[in-house]
C-alpha positions in Angstrom: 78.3 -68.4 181.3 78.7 -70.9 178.6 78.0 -71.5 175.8 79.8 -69.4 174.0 78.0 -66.9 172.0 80.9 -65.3 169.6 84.1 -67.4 168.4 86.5 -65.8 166.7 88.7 -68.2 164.4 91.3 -65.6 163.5 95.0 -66.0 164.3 96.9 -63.8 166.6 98.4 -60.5 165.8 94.9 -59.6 163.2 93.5 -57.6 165.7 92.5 -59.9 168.4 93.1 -58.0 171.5 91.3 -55.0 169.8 88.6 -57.1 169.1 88.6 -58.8 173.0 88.8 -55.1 174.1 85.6 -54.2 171.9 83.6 -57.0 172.8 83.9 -56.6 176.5 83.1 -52.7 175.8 80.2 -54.2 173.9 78.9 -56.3 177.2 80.6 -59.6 176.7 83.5 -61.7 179.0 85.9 -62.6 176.3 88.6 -65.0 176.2 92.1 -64.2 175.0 95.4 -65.6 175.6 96.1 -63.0 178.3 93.3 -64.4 180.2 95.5 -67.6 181.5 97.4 -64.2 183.2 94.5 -62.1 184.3 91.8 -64.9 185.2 94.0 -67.4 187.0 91.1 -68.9 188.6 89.0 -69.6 185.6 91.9 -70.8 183.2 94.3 -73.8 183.6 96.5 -74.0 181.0 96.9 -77.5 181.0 92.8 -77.7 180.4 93.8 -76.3 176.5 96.7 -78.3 176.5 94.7 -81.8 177.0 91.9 -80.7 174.6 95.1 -80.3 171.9 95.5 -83.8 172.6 92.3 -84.9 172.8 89.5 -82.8 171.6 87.2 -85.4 171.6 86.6 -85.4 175.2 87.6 -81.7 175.6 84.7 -80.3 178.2 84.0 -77.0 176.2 81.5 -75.8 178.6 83.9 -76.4 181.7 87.0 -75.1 179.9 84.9 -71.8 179.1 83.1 -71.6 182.1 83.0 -67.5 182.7 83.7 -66.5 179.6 80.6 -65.7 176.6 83.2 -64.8 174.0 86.9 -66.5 172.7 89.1 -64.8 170.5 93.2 -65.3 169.6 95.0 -68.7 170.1 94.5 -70.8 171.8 90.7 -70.5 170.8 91.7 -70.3 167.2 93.4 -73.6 167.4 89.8 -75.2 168.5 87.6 -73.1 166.5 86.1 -76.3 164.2 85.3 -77.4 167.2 83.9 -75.0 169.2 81.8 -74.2 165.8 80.4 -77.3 165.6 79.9 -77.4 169.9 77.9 -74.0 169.9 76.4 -73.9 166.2 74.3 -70.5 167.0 77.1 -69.0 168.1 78.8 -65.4 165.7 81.8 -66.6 164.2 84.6 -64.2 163.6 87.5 -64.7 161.1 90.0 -61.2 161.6 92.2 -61.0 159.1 94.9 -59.4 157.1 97.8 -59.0 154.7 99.7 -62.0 155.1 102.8 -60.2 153.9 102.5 -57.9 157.2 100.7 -60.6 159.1 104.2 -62.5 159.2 105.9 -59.9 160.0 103.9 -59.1 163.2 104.1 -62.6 164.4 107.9 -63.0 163.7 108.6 -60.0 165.5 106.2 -61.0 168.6 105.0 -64.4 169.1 107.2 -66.5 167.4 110.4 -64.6 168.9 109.1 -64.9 172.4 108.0 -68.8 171.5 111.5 -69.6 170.0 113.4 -67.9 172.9 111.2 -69.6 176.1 112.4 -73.0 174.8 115.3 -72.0 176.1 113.9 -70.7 179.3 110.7 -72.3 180.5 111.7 -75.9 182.6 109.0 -77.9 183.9 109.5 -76.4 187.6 108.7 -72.9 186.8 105.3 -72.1 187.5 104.9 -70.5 184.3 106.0 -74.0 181.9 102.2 -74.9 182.0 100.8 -71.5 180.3 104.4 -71.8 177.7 104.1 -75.7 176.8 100.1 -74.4 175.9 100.5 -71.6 174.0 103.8 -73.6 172.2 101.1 -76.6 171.0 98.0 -74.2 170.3 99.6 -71.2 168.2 99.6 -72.6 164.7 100.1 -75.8 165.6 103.7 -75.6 167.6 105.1 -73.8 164.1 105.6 -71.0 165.7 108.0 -72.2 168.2 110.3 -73.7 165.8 112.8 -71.0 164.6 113.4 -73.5 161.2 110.0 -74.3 160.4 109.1 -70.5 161.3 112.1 -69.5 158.8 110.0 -70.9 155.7 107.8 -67.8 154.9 106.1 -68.8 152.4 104.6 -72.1 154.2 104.0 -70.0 157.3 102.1 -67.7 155.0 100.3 -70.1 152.3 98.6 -72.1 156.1 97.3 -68.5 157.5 95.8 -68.0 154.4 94.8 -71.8 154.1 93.1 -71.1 157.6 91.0 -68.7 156.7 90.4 -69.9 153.5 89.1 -73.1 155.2 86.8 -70.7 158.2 85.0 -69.0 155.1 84.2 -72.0 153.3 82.5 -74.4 156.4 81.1 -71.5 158.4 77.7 -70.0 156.8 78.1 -67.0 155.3 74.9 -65.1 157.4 76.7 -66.9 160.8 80.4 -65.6 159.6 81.8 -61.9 160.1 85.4 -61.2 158.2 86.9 -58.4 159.8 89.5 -56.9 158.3 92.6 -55.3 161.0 91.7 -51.5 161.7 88.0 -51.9 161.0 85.8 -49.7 163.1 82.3 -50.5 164.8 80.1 -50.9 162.2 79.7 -54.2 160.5 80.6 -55.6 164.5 77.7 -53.9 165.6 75.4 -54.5 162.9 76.7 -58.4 162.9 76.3 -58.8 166.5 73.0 -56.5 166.9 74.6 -54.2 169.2 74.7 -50.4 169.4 77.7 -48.7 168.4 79.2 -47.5 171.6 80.5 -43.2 171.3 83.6 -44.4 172.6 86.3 -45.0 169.5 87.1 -48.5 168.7 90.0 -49.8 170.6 93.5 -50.4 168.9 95.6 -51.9 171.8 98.8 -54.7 171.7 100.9 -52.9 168.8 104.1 -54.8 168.1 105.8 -52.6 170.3 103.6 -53.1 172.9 103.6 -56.7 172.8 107.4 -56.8 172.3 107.7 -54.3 175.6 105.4 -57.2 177.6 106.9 -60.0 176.5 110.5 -58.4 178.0 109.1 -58.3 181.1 107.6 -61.5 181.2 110.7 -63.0 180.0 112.7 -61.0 183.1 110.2 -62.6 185.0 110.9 -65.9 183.4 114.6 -65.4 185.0 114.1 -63.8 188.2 
């Protein structure tokens, strides 16, 4: 199904399971970090891992083969890339405050991050998808509860991220989606209908925070 035809460069928690949720309603296969756990057979962790390492030689098409849509890490990590591998492709930059941006991640990703270096080892079939996601989310910051701890650095690169997507991405190829935006400017941007159904608001802190406890009693079991 490559290539892709919509990127989104956004970080996690601004939206980006919404926005997988949306897409799919809207007709496409999209890519998300919870893929690794729901499309085994098209996602090998250790595929993202080695393009980290060595996007040069990173086989884009293979390593999105299935998929005609990528949002939330680890796509966010590659989306340069990825930009400059499928140049017709709809970019997407979601965003929001950072102040409550940092907050959302501290109390979600970077939690779960900081606490699975404690309890991922390399024989537990689930180290490839944590040594991934620990290399890919903003660049292995998140994982380290002492880096994480300095706020305002962790804030100043989220906004130096998307700073950086709005300047080298084309303004008429670019979409900035605010968190808690509705259909409209997605469907206008994308040439799709707006669907009757509401526009999906899934993976709250909460809910995240509930699904990371059981994937962390899994961890243990």
């Amino acid at each position: 199904m490559a290539p892709l035809e919509v990127i989104n460069a956004g970080f996690g928690r601004t939206g980006t399971d919404s926005l997988r949720t949306a897409l799919n309603m809207l007709g496409y296969k999209t890519h998300h970090m919870k893929s690794f756990r729901e499309d085994p057979e098209l996602n090998d962790p250790d595929d993202f891992y080695h393009a980290y390492n060595d996007r040069e030689h990173a086989d884009w098409d293979y390593i999105y083969r299935g998929y005609s849509a990528a949002v939330d890490w680890p796509t966010a990590a590659f989306w340069l890339e990825l930009h400059r591998k499928y140049p017709k492709a709809k970019m997407i930059l979601t965003v929001r405050d950072a102040d409550s941006w940092y907050k959302s991640v501290k109390n979600t990703i970077a939690s779960y991050q900081q606490h699975s270096n404690n309890q991922v080892d390399s024989n537990h079939p689930r180290f490839k998808a944590a040594r991934m996601a620990q290399v890919t989310c903003m660049d292995g910051r998140l994982k380290d509860a002492e880096v994480f701890a300095k706020e305002e650095e962790i804030k100043k690169n989220f906004l130096d991220h998307n700073e950086e997507v709005k300047r080298i991405v084309p303004a008429d190829q670019l979409l900035v989606m605010e968190l808690g935006e509705g259909w409209d400017r997605l469907c206008a941007f994308l040439g799709k209908d707006v669907p009757i159904a509401p526009y999906p608001n899934v993976n709250s802190t909460l809910e995240h925070q509930k699904f990371r406890a059981d994937s962390m009693n899994a961890l243990q079991s």
